[in-house]
C-alpha positions as CSV (number, residue, x, y, z in Angstrom):
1,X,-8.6,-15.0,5.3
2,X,-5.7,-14.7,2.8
3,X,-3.4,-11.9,2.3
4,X,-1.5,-11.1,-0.5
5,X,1.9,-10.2,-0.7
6,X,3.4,-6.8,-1.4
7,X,7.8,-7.0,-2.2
8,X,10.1,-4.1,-3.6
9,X,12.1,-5.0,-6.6
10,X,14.8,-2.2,-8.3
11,X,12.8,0.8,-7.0
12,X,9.3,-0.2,-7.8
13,X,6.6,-1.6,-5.9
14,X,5.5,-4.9,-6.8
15,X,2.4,-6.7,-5.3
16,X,2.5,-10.5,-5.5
17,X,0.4,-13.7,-4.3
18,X,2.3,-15.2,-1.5
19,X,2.3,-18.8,-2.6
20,X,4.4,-17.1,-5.9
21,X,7.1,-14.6,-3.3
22,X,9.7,-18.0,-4.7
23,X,9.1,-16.9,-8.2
24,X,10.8,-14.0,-7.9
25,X,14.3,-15.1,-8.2
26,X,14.0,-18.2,-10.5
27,X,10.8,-17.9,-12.4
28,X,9.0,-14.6,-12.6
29,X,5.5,-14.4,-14.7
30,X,6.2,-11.8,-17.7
31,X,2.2,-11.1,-17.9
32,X,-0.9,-10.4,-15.4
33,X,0.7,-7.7,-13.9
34,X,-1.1,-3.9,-13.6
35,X,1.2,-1.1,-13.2
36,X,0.1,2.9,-11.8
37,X,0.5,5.4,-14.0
38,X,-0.4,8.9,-12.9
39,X,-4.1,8.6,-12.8
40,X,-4.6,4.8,-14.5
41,X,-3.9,1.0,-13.5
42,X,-2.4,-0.1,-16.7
43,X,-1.5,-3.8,-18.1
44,X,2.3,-4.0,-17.8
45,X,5.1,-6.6,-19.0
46,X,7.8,-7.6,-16.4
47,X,10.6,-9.5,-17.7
48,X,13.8,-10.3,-14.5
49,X,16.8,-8.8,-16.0
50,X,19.6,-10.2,-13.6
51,X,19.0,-10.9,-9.6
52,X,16.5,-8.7,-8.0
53,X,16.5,-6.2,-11.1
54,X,13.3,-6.1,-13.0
55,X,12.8,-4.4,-16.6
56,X,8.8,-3.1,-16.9
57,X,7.0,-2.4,-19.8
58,X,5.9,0.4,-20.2
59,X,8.2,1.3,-18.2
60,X,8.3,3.9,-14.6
61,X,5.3,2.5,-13.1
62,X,4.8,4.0,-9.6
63,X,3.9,0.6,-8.4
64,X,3.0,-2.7,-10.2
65,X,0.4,-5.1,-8.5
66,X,-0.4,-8.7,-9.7
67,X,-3.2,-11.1,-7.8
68,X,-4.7,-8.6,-6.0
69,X,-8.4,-8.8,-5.5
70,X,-11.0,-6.0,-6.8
71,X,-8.1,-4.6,-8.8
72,X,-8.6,-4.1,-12.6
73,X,-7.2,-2.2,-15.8
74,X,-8.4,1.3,-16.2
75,X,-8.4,4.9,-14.7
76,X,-7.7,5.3,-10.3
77,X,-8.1,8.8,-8.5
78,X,-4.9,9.8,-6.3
79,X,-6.3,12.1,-3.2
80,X,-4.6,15.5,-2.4
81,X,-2.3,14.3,0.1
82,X,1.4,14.7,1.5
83,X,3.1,11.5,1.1
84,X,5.5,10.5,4.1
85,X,5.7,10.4,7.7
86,X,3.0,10.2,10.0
87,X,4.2,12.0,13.1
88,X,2.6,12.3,16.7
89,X,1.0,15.9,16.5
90,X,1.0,16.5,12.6
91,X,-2.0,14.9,11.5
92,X,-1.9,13.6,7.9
93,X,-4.9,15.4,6.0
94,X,-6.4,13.1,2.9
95,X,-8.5,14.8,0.8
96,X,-10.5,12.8,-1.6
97,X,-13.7,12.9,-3.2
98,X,-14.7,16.0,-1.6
99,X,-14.2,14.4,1.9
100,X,-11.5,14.9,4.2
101,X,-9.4,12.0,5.8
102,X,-7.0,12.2,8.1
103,X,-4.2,9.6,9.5
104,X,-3.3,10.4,13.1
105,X,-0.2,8.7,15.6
106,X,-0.7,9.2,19.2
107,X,2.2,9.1,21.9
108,X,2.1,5.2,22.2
109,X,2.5,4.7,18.7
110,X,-1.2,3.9,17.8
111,X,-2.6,4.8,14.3
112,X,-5.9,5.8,13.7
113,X,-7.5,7.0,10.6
114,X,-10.4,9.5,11.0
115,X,-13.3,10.3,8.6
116,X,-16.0,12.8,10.1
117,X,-17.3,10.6,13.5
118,X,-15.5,7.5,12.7
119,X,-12.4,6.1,13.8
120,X,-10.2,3.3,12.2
121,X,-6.9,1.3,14.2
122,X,-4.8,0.5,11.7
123,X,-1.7,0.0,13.5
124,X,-2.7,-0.9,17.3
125,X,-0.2,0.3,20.2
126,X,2.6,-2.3,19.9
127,X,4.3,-3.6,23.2
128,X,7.6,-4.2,22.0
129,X,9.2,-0.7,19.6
130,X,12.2,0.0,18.3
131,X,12.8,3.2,16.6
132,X,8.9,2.7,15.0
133,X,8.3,4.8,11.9
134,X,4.9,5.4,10.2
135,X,4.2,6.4,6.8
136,X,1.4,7.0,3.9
137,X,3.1,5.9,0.6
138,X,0.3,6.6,-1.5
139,X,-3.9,7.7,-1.1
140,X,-6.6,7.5,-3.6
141,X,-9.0,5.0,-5.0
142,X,-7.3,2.0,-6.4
143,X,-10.7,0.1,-6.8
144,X,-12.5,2.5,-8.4
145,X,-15.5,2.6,-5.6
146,X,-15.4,6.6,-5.6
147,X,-13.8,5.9,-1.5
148,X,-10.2,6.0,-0.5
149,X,-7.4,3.8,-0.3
150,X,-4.1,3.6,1.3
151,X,-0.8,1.8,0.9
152,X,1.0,2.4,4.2
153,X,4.1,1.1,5.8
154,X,3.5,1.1,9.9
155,X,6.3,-0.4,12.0
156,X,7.3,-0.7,15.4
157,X,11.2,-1.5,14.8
158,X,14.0,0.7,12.1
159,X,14.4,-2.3,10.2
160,X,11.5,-3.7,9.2
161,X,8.8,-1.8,6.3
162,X,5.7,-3.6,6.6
163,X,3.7,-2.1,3.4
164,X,0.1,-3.0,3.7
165,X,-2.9,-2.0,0.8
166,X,-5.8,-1.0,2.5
167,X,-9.3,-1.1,-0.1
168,X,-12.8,0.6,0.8
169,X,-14.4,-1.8,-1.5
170,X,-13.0,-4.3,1.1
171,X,-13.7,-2.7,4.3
172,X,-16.8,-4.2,6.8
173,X,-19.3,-2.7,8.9
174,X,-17.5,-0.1,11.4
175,X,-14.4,0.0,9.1
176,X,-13.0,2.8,6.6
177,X,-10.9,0.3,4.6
178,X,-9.9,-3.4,5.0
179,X,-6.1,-4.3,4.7
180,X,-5.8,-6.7,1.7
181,X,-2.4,-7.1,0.9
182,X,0.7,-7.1,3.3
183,X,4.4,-8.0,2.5
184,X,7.3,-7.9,5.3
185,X,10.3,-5.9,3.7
186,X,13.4,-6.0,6.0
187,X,16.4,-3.7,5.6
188,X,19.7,-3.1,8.3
């Protein structure tokens, strides 16, 4: 199965194929790129500025996505969520299309995403942690399939922000949603 890539460029999300994470620095495509607006997915220019600084237009996206499957131009849904940690013991609550989510971490840093009887790993209890953090960057329905979605960054060590896209319209049987694009960020 192939993932795609998700990177952070001057303060905005970007979601790339992996084959193209090279481009970045020398030759970075100006068009097929979708950016999130509020409540809509909307074509967007990207033109590299200087090294690692990206101008977008229109500009202040939330997040601009390029090559990622079941994605398209047009309106998306956020859910009623708070964006942030997950914690063990505070239970992230998603609301979303009159249904209620909710994104839990257990004492051996296991997350699980809940939606009436079912039960989702998304982040399996790692054997090696170092100062692991959790958190739900954003909820809703990228997709457009009426379920949720997630974009998520669940480590086991400080330095290293794993953001992963999670789509409904991906998921299989027994699963909420199916991770389809991942990108390794590391930081000090």
């Amino acid at each position: 199965m192939r993932l795609f890539a998700l990177g952070l460029i001057a303060s905005a999300m970007i979601l790339v194929s992996p084959d193209a994470q090279d481009w970045m620095l020398d030759d970075l495509p100006t068009s097929g790129w979708l950016g999130l607006y509020a409540h809509e997915l909307k074509p967007v220019r990207v033109r590299l500025k200087e090294k690692q600084h990206i101008e977008v237009t229109p500009p202040k996206p939330e997040l601009i996505l390029r090559d990622i499957p079941r994605l398209a131009a047009g309106p998306v849904t956020e859910a009623k969520y708070e964006p942030g940690l997950i914690e063990d013991g505070k239970p992230v609550a998603i609301r979303h299309g009159g249904e209620t989510f909710e994104l839990r971490l257990a004492a051996n840093n296991r997350v699980t995403l809940h939606h009436r009887a079912e039960t989702q790993v998304l982040f399996p209890a790692p054997e090696f942690v170092d100062e692991p953090h959790f958190a739900l960057v954003w909820a809703g329905d990228l997709d457009r399939d009426g379920r949720l979605d997630l974009i998520t960054v669940l480590s086991p060590k400080y330095s290293w922000f794993p953001y992963e896209v999670w789509l409904s319209s991906a998921a299989v049987k027994g699963e909420i949603v199916h991770r389809i694009a991942h990108y390794d960020h590391y930081g000090c």
